[in-house]
C-alpha positions as CSV (number, residue, x, y, z in Angstrom):
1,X,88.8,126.0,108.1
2,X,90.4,123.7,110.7
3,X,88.7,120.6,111.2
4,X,88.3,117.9,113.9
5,X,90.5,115.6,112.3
6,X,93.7,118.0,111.3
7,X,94.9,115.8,115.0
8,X,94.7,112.5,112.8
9,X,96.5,113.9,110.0
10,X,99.6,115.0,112.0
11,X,99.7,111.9,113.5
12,X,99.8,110.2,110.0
13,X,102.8,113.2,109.0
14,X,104.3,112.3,112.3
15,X,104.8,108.2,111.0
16,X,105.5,109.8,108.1
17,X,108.2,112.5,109.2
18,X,109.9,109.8,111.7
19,X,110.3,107.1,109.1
20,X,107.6,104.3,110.9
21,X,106.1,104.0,106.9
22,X,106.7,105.8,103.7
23,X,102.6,105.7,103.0
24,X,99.8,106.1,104.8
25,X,95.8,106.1,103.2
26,X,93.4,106.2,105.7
27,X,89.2,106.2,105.6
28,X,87.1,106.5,108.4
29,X,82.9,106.3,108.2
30,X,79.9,105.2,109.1
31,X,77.3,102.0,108.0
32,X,75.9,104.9,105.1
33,X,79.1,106.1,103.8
34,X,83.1,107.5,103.9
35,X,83.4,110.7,106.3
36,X,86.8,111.3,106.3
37,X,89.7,110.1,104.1
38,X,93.8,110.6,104.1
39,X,96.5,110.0,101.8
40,X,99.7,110.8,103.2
41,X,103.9,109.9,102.4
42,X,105.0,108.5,99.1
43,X,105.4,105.0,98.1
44,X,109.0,104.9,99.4
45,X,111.9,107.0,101.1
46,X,113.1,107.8,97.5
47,X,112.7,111.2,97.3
48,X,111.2,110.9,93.7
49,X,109.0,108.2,94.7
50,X,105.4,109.2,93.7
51,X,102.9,110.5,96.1
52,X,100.4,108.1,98.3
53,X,96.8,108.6,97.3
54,X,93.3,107.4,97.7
55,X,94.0,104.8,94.9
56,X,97.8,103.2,96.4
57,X,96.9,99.8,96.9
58,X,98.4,98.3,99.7
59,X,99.3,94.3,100.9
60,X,96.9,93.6,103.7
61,X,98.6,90.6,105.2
62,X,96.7,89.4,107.9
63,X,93.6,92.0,107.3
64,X,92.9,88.4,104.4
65,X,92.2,86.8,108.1
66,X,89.3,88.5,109.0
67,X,88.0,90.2,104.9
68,X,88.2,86.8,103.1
69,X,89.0,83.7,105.5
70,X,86.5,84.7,109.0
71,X,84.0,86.2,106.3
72,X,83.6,83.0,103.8
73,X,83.6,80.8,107.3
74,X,80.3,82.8,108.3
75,X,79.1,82.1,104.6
76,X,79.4,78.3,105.3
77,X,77.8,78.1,108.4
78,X,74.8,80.3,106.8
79,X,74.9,77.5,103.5
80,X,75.7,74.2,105.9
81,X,78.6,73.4,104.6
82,X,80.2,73.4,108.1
83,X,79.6,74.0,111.9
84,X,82.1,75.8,114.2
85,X,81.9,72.5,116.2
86,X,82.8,70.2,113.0
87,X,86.6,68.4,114.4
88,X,89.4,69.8,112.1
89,X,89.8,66.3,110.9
90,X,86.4,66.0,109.4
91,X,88.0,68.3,106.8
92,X,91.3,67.2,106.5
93,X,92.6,64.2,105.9
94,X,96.2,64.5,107.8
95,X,94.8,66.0,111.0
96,X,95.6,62.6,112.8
97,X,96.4,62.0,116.5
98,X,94.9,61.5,120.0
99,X,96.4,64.7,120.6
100,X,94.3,66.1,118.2
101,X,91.0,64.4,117.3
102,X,89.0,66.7,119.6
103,X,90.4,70.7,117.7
104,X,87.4,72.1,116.2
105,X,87.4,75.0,113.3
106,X,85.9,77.0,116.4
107,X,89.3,76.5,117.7
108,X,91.3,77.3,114.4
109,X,89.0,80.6,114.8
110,X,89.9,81.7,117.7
111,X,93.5,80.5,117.8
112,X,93.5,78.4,120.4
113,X,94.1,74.9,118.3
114,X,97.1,74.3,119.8
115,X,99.2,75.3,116.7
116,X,102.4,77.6,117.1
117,X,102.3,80.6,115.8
118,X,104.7,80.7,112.4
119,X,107.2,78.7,111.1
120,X,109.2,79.5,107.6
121,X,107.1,76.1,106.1
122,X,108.4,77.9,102.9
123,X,111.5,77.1,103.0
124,X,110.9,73.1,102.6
125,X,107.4,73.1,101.4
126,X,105.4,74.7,98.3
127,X,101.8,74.5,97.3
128,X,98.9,73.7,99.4
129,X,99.8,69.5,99.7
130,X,102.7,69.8,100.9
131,X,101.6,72.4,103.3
132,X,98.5,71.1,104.7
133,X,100.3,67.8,105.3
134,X,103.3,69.5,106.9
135,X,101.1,71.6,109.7
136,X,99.0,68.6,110.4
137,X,101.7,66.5,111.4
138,X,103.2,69.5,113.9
139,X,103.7,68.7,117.5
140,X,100.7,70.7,119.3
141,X,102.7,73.7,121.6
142,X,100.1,73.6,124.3
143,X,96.9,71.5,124.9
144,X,93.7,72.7,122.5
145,X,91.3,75.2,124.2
146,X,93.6,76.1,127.3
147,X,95.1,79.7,125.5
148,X,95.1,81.8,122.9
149,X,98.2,82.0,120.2
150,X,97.3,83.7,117.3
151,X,98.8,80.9,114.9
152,X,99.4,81.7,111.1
153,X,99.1,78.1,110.4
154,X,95.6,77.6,111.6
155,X,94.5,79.8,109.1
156,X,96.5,78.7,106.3
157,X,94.2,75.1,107.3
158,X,90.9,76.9,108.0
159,X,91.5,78.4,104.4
160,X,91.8,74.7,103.0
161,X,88.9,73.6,104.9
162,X,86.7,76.3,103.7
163,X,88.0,75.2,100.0
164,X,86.9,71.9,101.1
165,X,83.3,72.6,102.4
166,X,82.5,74.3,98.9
167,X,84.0,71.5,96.4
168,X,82.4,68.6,99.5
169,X,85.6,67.0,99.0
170,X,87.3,66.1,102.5
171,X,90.0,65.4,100.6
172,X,91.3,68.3,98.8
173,X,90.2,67.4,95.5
174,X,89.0,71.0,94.4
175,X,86.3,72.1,91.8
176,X,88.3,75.4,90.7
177,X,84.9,77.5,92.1
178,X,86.1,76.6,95.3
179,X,89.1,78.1,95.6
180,X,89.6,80.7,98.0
181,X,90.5,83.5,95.6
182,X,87.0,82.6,93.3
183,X,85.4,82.8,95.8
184,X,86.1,85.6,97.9
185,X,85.8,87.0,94.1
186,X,82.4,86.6,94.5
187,X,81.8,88.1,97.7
188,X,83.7,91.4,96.7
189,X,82.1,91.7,93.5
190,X,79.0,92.9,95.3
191,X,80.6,94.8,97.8
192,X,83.0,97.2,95.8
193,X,84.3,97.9,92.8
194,X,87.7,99.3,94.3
195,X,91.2,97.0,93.9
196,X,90.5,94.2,96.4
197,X,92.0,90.8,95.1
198,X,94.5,88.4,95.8
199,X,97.7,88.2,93.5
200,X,97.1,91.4,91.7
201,X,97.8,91.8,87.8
202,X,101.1,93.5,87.0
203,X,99.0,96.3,85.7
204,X,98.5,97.4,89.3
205,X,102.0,97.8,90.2
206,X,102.4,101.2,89.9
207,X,99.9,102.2,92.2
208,X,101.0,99.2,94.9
209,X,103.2,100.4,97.6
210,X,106.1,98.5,97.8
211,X,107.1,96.2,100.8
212,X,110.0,94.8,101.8
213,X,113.5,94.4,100.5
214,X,113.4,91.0,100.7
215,X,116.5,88.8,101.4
216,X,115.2,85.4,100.4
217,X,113.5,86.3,97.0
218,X,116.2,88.7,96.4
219,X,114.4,91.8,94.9
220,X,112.3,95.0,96.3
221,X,108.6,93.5,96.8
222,X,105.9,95.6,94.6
223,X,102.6,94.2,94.4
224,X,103.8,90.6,95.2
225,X,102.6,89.5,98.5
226,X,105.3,90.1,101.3
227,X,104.6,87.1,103.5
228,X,106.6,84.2,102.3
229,X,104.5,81.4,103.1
230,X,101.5,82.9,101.2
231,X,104.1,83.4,98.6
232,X,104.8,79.6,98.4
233,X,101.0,79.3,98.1
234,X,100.7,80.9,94.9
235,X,99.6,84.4,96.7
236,X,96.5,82.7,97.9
237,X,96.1,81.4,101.7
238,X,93.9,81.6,104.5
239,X,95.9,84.2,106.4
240,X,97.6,86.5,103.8
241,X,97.6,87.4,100.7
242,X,95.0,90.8,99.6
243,X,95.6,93.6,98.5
244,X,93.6,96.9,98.3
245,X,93.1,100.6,98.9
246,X,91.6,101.8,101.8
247,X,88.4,102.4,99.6
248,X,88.1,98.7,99.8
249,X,88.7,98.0,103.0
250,X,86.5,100.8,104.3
251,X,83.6,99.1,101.8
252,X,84.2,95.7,103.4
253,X,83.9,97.6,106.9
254,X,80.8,99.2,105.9
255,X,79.0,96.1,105.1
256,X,79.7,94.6,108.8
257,X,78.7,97.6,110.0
258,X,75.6,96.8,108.2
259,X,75.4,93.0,108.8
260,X,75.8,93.7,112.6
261,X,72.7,96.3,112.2
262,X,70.6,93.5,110.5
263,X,71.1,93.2,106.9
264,X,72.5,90.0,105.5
265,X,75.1,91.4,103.6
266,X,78.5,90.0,104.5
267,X,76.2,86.8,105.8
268,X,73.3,86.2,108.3
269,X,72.9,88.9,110.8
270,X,72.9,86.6,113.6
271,X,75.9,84.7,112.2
272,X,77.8,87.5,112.2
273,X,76.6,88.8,115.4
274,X,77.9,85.2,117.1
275,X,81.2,85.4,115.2
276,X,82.2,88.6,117.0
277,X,81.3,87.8,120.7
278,X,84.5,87.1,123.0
279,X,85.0,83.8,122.8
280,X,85.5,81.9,126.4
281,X,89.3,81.1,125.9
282,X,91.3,81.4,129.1
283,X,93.1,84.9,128.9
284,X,92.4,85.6,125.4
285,X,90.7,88.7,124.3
286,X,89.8,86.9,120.3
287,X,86.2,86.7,118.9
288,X,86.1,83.8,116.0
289,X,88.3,85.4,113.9
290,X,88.2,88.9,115.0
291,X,90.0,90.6,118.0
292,X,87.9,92.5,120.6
293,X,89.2,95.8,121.5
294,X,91.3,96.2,125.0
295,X,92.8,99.1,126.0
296,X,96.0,98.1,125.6
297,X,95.7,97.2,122.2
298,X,96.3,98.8,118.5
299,X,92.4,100.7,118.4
300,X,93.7,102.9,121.1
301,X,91.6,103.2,124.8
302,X,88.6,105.2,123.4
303,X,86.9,102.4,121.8
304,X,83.8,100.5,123.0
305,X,84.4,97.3,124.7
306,X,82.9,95.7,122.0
307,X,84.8,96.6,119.0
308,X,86.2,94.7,116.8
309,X,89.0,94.7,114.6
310,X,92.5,93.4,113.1
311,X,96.1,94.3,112.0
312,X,98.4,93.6,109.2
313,X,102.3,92.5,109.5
314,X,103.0,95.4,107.1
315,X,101.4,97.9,108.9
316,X,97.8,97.8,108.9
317,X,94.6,97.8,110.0
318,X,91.1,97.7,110.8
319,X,88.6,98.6,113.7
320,X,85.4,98.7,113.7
321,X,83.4,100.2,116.6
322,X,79.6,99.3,115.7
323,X,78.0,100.6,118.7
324,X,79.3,104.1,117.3
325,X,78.4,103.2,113.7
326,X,81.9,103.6,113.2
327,X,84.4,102.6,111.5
328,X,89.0,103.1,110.6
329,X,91.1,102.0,108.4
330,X,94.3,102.5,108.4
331,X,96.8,101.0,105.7
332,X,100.5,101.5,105.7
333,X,103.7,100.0,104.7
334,X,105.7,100.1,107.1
335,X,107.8,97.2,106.5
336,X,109.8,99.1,103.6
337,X,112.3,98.4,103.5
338,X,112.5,96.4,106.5
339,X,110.1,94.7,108.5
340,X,112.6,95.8,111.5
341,X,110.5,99.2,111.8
342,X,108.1,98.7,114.6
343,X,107.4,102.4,115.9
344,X,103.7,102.2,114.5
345,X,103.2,100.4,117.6
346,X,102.9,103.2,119.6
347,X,101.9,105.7,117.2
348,X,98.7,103.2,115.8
349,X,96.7,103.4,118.8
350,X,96.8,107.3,119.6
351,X,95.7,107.6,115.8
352,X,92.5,105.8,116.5
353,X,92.0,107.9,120.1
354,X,92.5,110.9,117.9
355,X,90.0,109.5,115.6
356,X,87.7,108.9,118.3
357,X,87.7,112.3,119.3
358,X,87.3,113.9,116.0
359,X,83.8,112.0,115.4
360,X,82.7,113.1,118.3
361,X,83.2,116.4,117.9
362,X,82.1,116.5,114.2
363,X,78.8,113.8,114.5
């Protein structure tokens, strides 16, 4: 019998067929439960290459952004450990300078600290010292507050601060509970039981979809996190660095959806009601953490206005459209073998239109 969302599954045999990803998993749902799921491809272009399914784990890159980093920043606020206003330098030690002293963690947030974007740190710096004393001491591209450039970096520090707030140690002298990776731990361990961890065991690698070949580490990447500055962080940062199925990521969306409703699941309902509100930065379309949907953008033209959502460098994403009670994920990896591959650009947002579509013909 055909059904509403046969649309959404050529679409995903479309990527598939035209080489934008090997592998494609997708769920789609509501606040009470999965309605619609996808597996699609095969881990890679090998023609023996096993078969994507619901349990292919994927790297989330900068999904880790918004699942781990934005969530356990609304969990501080809730506990007082920190305030969105709290100046950068309250929490680190090396984030000195008149040019400087006023950035906020609502700032880092909403990527307007005055931070450039990236910059291969990896290649001169390992480990989170030598890292967090590096960015600090960057030249600011543009005066704090004026724009929006989504900025790596300020989430690799926003990840150190929040380490910070739970040890109460300013200066990065860590109680091993207050690692990032414990306790995001934490948080998923009520949320799911589906594969959603940073540096997954080795025992997982056959169901991880393999990334890029990568030049600088010299080997195919399976299950070892593709962006190289997490990599240099032992796996664990503040803006890359899970991995999971869609399962996972459609649990995780689930619980906001819930949050948002008025459960304190993910944290306080209010909290997370503030977090995703457009923020006031001068051309920027960024809650504090989250993106907001415009039409332009990856969730397509169908959306609400006040959607929310994210992408991945290696092809994926989430949206969440909570005045529908809806929400997509949609994880591929479309870097293999090279990150080059950029059609998913244009195919990403008539996926989620045809998504839109579909639910409202089937709910």
């Amino acid at each position: 019998m055909p059904s509403p969302f046969d649309a959404v599954r050529a679409l995903l045999l479309e990527g598939v067929e035209g080489h934008l990803f090997p592998a494609a998993c997708m769920d789609v749902g509501r606040h009470d439960g999965s309605r619609w799921t996808a597996a699609v491809g095969a881990l890679t272009y090998d023609p023996f290459a096993p078969a994507a399914t619901p349990a292919t784990i994927f790297d989330l890159a900068s999904l880790t952004k918004v699942l781990a980093t934005t969530t356990l920043a609304m969990r501080a606020v809730d506990a007082r450990r920190l305030t969105l206003d709290d100046p950068v330098g309250r929490w680190l030690r090396d984030w000195r300078g008149s040019d400087r002293e006023g950035v906020t963690l609502r700032q880092l947030l909403t990527h307007s600290s005055g931070l450039t974007a990236y910059l291969p740190l990896y290649r001169d710096a390992t480990g989170r010292h030598e890292f967090e004393r590096t960015i600090c001491s960057l030249p600011l591209e543009y005066p704090p507050g004026t724009t929006s450039i989504y900025s790596d970096l300020g989430f690799i520090l926003l990840g150190f601060v929040i380490e910070n707030a739970a040890s109460g140690k300013p200066e990065g002298t860590l109680d091993p509970d207050a690692s990032l990776s414990h306790q995001f731990q934490r948080l998923r361990s009520f949320l799911t039981s589906e594969p959603l961890t940073f540096n997954p065991p080795r025992s997982w690698r056959s169901l991880c979809a393999p990334t890029e070949v990568d030049p600088w580490r010299g080997r195919l990447l399976t299950g070892e996190v593709h962006d190289e500055n997490c990599w240099a962080l032992g796996g664990v940062a503040g803006h890359a660095g899970l991995f999971g199925t869609a399962a996972a990521v459609g649990s995780f969306a689930r619980a906001a959806l819930r949050t948002i409703a008025g459960e304190d699941m993910l944290a306080a309902a209010p909290t997370m009601r503030a977090f995703i509100q457009r923020e006031s930065v001068p051309g920027s379309s960024r809650a504090l953490g989250w993106d907001t949907m415009l039409p332009t953008s990856s969730c397509g033209t169908l959306m609400s206005s006040t959607a929310i959502g994210h992408t991945g460098f290696t092809g994926t994403s989430v949206w969440i459209d909570w005045e529908r009670d809806l929400y997509v994920v949609l994880l591929t990896n479309r870097v293999h073998p090279s990150r080059e591959n950029t059609g998913i650009r244009s195919l990403r947002p008539r996926i989620h239109d045809a998504v839109v579509r579909a639910i409202s013909a089937e709910w």
